[in-house]
TISE-967011 format. One record per residue (C-alpha): y, x, z. Coordinates in Angstrom, 1 decimal. Layout:
// residues N
      y      x      z
      Y      X      Z
...
// end
This chain:
// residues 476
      y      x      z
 -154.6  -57.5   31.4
 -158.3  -57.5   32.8
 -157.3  -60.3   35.1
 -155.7  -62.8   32.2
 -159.4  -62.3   30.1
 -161.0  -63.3   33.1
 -160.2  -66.7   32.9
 -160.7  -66.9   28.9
 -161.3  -71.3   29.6
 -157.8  -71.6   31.4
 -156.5  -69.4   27.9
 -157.8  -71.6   25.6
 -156.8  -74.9   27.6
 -153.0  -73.8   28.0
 -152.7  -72.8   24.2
 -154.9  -76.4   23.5
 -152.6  -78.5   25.4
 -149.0  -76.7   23.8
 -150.4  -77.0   20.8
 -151.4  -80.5   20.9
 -147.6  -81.1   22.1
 -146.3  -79.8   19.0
 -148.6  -81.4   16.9
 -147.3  -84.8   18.5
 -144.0  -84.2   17.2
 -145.1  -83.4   13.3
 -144.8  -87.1   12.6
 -141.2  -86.9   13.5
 -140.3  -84.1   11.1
 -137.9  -85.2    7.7
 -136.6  -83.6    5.0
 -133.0  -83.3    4.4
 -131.3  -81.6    1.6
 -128.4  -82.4    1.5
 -125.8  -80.5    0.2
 -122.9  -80.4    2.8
 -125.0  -78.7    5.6
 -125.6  -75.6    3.1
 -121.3  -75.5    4.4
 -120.9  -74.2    7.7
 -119.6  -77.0    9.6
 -115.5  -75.4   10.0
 -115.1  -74.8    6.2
 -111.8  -75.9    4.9
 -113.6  -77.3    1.8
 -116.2  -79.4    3.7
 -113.3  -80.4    6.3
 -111.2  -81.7    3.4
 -113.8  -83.1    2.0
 -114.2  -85.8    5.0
 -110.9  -86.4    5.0
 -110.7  -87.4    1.4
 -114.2  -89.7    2.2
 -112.6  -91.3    5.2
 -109.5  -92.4    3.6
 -110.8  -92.8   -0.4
 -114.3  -93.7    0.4
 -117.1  -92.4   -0.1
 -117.4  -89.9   -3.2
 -121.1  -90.4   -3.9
 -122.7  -91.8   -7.1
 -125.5  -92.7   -9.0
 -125.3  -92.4  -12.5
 -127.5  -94.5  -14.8
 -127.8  -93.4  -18.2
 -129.2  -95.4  -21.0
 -129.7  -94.5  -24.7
 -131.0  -96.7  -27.4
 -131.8  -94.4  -30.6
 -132.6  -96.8  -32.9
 -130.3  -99.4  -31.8
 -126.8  -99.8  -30.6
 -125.2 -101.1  -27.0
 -123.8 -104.0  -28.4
 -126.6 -106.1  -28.2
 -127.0 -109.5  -25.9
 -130.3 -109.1  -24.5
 -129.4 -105.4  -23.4
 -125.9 -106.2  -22.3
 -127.6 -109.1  -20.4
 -129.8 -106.6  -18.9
 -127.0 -104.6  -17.5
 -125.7 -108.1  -16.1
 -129.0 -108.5  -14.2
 -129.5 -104.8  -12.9
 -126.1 -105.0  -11.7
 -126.2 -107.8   -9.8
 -129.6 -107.1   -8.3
 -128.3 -103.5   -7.0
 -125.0 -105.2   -5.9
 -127.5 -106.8   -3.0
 -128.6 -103.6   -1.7
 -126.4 -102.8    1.5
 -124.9  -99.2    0.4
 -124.3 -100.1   -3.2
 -120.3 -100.7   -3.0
 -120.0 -101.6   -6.7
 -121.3 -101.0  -10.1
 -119.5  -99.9  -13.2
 -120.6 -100.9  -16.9
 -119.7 -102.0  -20.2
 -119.1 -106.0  -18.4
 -117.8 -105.3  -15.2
 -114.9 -101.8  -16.0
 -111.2 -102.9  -15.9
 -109.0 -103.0  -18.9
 -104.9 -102.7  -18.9
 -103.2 -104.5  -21.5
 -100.1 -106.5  -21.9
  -99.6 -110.3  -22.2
  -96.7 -112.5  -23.9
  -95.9 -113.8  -19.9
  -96.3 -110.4  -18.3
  -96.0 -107.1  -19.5
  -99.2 -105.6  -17.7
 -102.2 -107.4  -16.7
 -105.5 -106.0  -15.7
 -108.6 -107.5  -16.1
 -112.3 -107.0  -17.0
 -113.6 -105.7  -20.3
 -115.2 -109.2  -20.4
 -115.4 -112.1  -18.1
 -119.4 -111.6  -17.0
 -119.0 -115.4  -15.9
 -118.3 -116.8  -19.1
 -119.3 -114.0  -21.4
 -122.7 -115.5  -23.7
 -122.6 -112.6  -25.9
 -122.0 -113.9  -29.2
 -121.0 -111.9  -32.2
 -117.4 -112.4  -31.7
 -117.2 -111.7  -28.1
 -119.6 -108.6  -29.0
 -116.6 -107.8  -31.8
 -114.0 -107.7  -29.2
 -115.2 -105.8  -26.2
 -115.9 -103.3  -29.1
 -112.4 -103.2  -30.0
 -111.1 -103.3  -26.6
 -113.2 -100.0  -26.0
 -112.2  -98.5  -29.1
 -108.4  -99.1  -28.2
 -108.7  -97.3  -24.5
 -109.8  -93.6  -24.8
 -110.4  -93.3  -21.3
 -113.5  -94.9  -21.7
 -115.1  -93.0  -24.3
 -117.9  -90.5  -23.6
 -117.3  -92.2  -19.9
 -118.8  -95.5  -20.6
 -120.3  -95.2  -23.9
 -120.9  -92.3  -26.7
 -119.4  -91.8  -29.9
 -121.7  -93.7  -31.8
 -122.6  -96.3  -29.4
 -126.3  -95.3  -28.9
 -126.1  -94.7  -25.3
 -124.0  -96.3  -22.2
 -123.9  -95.3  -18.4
 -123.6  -97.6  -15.1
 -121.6  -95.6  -12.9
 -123.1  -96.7   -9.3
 -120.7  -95.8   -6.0
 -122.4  -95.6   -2.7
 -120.6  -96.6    0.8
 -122.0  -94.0    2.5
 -121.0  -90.6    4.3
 -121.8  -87.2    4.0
 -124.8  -87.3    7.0
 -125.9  -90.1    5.9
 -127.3  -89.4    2.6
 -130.3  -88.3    3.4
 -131.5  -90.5    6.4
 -134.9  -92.3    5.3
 -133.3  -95.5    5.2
 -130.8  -94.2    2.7
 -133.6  -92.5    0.7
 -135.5  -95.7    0.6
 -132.5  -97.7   -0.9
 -131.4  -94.6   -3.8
 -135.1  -94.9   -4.7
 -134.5  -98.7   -5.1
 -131.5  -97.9   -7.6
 -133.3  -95.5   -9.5
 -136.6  -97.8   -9.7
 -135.0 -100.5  -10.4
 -133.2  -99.0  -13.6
 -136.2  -97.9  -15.0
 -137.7 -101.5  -14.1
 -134.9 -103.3  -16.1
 -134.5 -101.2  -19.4
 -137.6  -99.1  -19.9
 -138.3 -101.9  -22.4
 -135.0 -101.6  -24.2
 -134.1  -98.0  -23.6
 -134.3  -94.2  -22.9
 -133.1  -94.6  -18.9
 -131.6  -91.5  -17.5
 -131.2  -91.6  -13.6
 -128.8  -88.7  -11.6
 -126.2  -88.0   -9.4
 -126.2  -86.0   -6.4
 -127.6  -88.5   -4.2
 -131.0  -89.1   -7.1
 -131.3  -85.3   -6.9
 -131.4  -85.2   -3.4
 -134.0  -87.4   -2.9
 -136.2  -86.0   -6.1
 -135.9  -83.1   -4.1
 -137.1  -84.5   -0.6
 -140.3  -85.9   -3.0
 -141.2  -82.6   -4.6
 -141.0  -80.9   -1.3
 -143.0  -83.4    0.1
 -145.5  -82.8   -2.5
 -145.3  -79.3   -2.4
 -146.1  -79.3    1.0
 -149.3  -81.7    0.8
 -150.4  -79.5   -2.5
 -149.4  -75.6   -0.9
 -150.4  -75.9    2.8
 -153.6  -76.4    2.5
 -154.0  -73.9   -1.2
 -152.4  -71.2    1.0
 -155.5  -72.3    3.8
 -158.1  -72.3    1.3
 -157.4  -68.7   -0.3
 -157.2  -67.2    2.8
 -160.3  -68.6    3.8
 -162.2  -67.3    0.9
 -160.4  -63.8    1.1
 -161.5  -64.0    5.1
 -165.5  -65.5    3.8
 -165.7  -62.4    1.3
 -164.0  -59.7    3.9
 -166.1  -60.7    6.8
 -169.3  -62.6    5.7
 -169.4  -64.4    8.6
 -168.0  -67.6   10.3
 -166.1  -66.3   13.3
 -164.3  -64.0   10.8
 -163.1  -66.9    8.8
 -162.6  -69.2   11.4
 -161.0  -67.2   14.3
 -157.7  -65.4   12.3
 -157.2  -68.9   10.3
 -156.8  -71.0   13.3
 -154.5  -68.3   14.8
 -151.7  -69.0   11.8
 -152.5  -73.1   11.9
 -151.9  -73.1   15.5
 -148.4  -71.2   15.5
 -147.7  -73.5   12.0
 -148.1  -76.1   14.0
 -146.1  -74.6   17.0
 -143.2  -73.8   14.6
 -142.8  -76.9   12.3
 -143.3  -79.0   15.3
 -140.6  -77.4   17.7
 -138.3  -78.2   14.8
 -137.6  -82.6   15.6
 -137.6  -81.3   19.5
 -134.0  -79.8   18.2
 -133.2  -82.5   16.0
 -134.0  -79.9   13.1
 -134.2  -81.4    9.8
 -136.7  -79.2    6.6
 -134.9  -77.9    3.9
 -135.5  -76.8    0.8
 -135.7  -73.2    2.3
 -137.2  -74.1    5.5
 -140.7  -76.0    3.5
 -141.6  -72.8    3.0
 -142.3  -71.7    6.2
 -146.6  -73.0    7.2
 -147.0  -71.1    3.5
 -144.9  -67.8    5.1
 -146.9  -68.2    8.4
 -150.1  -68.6    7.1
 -149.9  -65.6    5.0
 -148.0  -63.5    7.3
 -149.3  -64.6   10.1
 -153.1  -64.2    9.4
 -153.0  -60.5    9.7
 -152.5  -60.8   13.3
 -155.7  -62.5   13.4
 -157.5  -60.2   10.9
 -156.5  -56.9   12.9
 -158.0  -58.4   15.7
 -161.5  -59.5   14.4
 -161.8  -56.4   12.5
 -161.3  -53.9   15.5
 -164.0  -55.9   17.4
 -166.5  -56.3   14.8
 -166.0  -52.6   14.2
 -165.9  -51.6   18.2
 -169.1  -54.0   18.6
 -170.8  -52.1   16.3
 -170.4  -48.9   17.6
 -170.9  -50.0   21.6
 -174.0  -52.0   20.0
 -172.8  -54.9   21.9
 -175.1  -57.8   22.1
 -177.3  -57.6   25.1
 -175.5  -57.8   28.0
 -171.6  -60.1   28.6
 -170.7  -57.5   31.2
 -170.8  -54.8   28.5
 -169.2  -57.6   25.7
 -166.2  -58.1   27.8
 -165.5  -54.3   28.0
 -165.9  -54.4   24.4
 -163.2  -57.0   24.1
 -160.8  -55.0   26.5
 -161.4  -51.8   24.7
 -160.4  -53.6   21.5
 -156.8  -55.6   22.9
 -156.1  -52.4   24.3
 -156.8  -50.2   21.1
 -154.9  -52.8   18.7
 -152.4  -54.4   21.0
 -149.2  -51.9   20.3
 -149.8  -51.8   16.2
 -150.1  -55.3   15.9
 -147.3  -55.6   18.2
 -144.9  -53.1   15.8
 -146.5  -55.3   13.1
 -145.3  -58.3   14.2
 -141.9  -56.9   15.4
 -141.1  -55.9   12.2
 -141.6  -59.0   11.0
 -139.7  -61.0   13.7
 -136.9  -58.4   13.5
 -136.8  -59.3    9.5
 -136.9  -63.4   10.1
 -134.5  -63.4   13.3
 -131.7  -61.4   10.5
 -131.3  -65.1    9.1
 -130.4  -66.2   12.7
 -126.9  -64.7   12.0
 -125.8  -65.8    8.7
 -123.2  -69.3    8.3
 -125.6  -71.2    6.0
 -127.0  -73.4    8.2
 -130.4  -74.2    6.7
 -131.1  -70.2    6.5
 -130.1  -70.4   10.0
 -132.6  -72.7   11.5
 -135.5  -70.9    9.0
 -134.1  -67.9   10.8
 -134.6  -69.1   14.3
 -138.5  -70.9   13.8
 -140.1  -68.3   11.1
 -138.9  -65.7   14.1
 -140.5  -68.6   16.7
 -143.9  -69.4   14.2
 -144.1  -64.8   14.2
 -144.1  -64.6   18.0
 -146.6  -67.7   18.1
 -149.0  -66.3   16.2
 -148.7  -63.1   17.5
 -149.0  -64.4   20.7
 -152.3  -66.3   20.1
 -153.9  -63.8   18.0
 -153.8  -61.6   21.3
 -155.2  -64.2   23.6
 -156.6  -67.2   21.9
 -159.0  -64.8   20.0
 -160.3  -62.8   22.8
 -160.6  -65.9   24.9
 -163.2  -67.4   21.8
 -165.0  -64.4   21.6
 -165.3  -63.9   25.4
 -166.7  -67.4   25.6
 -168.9  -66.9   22.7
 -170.6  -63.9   24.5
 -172.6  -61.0   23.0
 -174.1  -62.3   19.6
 -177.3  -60.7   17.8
 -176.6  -60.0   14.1
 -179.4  -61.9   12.4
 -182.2  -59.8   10.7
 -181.6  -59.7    6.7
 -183.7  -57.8    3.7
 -183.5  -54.5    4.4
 -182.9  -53.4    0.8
 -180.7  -56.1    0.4
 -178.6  -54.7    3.6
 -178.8  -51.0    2.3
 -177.7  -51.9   -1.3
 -174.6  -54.1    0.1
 -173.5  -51.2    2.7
 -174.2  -49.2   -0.4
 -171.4  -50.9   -2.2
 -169.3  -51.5    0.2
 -169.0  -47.4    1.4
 -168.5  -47.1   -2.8
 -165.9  -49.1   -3.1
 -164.2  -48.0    0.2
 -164.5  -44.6   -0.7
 -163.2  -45.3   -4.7
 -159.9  -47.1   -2.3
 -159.3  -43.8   -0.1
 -159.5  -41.5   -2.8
 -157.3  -43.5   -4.8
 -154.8  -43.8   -2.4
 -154.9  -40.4   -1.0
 -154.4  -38.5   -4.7
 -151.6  -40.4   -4.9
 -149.9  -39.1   -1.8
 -150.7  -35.8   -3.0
 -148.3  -36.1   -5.3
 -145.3  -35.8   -3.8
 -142.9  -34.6   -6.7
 -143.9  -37.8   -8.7
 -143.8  -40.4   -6.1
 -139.9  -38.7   -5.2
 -139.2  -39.1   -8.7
 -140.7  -42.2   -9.1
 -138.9  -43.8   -6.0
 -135.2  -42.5   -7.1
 -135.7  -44.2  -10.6
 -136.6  -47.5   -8.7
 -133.9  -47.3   -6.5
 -131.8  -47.0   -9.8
 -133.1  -49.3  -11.4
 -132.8  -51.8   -8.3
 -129.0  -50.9   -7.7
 -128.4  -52.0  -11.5
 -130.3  -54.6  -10.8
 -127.9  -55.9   -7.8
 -124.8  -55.3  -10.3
 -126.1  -57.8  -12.6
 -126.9  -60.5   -9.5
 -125.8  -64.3   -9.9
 -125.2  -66.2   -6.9
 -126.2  -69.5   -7.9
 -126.9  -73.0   -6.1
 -127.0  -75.8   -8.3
 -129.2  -77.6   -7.2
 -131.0  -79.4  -10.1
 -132.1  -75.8  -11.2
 -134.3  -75.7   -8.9
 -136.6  -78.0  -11.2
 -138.5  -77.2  -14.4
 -136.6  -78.3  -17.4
 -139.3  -80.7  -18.9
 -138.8  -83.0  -15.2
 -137.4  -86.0  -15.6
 -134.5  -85.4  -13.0
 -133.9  -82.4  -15.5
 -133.7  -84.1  -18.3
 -131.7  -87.1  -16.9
 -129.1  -84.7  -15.5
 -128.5  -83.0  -18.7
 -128.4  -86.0  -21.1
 -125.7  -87.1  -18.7
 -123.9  -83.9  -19.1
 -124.5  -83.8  -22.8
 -123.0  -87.5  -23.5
 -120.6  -88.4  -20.7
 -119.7  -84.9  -19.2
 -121.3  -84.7  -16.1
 -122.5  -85.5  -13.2
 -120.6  -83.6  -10.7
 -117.5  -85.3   -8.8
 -114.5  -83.3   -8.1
 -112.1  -85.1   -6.1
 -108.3  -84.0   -6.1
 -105.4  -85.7   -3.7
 -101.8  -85.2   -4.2
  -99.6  -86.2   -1.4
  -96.0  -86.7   -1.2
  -93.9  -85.1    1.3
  -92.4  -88.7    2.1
  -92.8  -92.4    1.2
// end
């Protein structure tokens, strides 16, 4: 151990260079939520479920829902509106068609055959006049299939029903995203002016989620830095204490999120979580660390000679290295548990949490050392003396109030058994009562849009899900 402190420069410019590496790849990281790789990859469901895209086509939709309070859906400037959106999205490359009021099919029977089918209205010719208006009314009214699919009871709200050409991996590729924005920006674009637009479907909630965990992740990462920097200022009091344990957890962050596009690892919804875990988790590594030495320092009265500083050092790594060690095992043990489960986005949390653990582990035990080594001895800088007495004054106070606190409530034992067999109770009733749930709009508030869109879609046209069933006949 004496001989890897020795060389503190060569420490820092090994860990400087990796971590540079890693923060090369951040660029490359995306976000994919999509639902089929929640499946593990030999399920019978998901299997059948490529079989019925390959020879059905693709089972993905957008659904645009539109309502008009004060008005109805027969009305030529809105029904010319629904001409124009869907003959604008019918130019974007994965938009395979568009379903509406103008453009659905309708069955009927004619004196020269007995079944013809045709539009609900010829878009080419239709000029929406009062008698055309009249007859796709009629024509709706006479097919029940259509109702509370394309329009609702009293003809205050209407739905495009949008189909995508693509597959199930593709859905969330960036170029994919782009174009699903497109729809739903679009539809806003077109009718905002005319109506209450409802945008969902499982491809709209996908991407909604991609943006809010993009935005999460902009807002969280650096909230969870900045309250464990003022938690380290008002621990500490000085700027090595703030500094040193914070860019221990950014550095193994960095380490962990960045090994993720080396393996063609995508973030999830579960995995986004992760720099917030490893910050918080992660900093104690650090902590333990500073707060040993500031404490051994102290007491050796380090600060005149580097020969005496570096002993100091030692005696600290060696002192701290096996708890921290069990502290961060623990922890690793805990993450690398989702290393063995089926669902493959738990998986690969599993495998980099364990990773982003080990990292900061790892750097809290060398990177640190190597800083401090560098810096050399310091002097604490001379401060009011009563102003010094009266803070180590408060500080032994409030220290003491913790220990005695804490160590009248180990005394007693009879309560805390007690106390601990009614939680356990209380937790295994708890576990009866557990839902296993994953929709997946659910995982918004109910006043976001996406929310709201979802559930006016459920509430007038019953749903926004897609089951798909095949029959198939034993012979031709």
């Amino acid at each position: 151990m004496r001989k890897l402190y020795k060389y503190p420069w060569i420490i820092i410019a090994v860990i400087t260079v990796i971590t540079v590496f890693f923060a090369w790849q951040l660029p490359k990281a995306e976000l994919d939520n999509n639902n089929f790789r929640f499946v593990p990859a030999d399920d019978p469901a998901l299997e059948k479920a490529r079989q019925i895209d390959d020879v059905f086509g693709s089972s993905f939709f957008i659904l645009v829902g539109l309502e008009r309070p004060n008005s109805t859906i027969f009305d030529k400037e809105f029904l010319d509106k629904i001409k124009e959106y869907s003959d604008e999205i019918l130019e974007i490359s994965i938009v395979e068609d568009a379903t509406s009021l103008l453009s659905a099919d309708y069955i009927c029977s004619s004196e020269e055959f007995d079944i013809i089918s045709e539009k609900l209205v010829d878009p080419d010719y239709f000029l929406g006049t009062e008698e055309e208006i009249e007859e796709l009314k009629n024509r709706l009214l006479s097919w029940d299939m259509y109702d509370n699919a394309l329009y609702s009871d009293d003809f205050t709200s209407t739905q495009i029903l949008i189909s995508l050409s693509i597959a199930a991996d593709e859905a969330t590729t960036t170029e994919v995203t782009d174009k699903i924005k497109q729809v739903r920006d679009k539809a806003h674009e077109y009718f905002s002016d005319l109506a209450d637009v409802y945008v969902t479907g499982m491809p709209v909630i996908v991407t909604t989620v991609n943006e809010a965990m993009s935005a999460d992740l902009k807002l969280l990462v650096p909230l969870v830095s900045l309250i464990t920097l003022l938690v380290l200022f008002f621990s500490f009091r000085k700027i090595s204490g703030v500094i040193l344990p914070l860019i221990t957890v950014l550095i193994a962050t960095i380490w962990a999120v960045g090994a993720m596009p080396l393996f063609d690892i995508k973030l999830s919804v579960i995995s986004t979580v992760l720099p917030v875990i490893l910050v918080a988790v992660g900093s104690a590594y650090g902590i333990h660390v500073v707060t040993h030495y500031y404490a051994a320092a102290a007491a050796a009265a380090a600060g005149s000679k580097k020969e005496d500083h570096f002993e100091t050092i030692l005696f600290v790594i060696k002192k701290i290295r096996k708890p921290v060690f069990l502290a961060a095992l623990t922890t690793f043990v805990g993450f690398s548990s989702f290393c063995f489960t089926s669902v493959v986005p738990c998986r690969e949390f599993g495998y980099f949490s364990s990773f982003g653990v080990a990292a900061a582990f790892t750097v809290a035990l060398t990177l640190i050392p190597a800083l401090l080594i560098i810096r050399g001895p310091k002097k604490e800088k001379a401060r009011r003396g009563n102003n010094q007495e009266h803070n180590s004054e408060k500080e032994d106070r409030f220290s003491a109030f913790i220990a005695k606190t804490f160590t009248a409530i180990a005394g007693k034992k009879k309560i805390i058994f007690l106390f601990s067999i009614l939680l356990v109770a209380v937790s295994i009733f708890g576990l009866s009562k557990l839902i296993i749930d994953n929709v997946m709009i659910e995982y918004f508030r109910t006043d976001t849009d996406i929310y709201q869109s979802d559930l006016f879609i459920r509430r007038q046209f019953g749903g926004s899900k897609i089951i798909s069933i095949v029959a198939e006949a034993e012979s031709s």
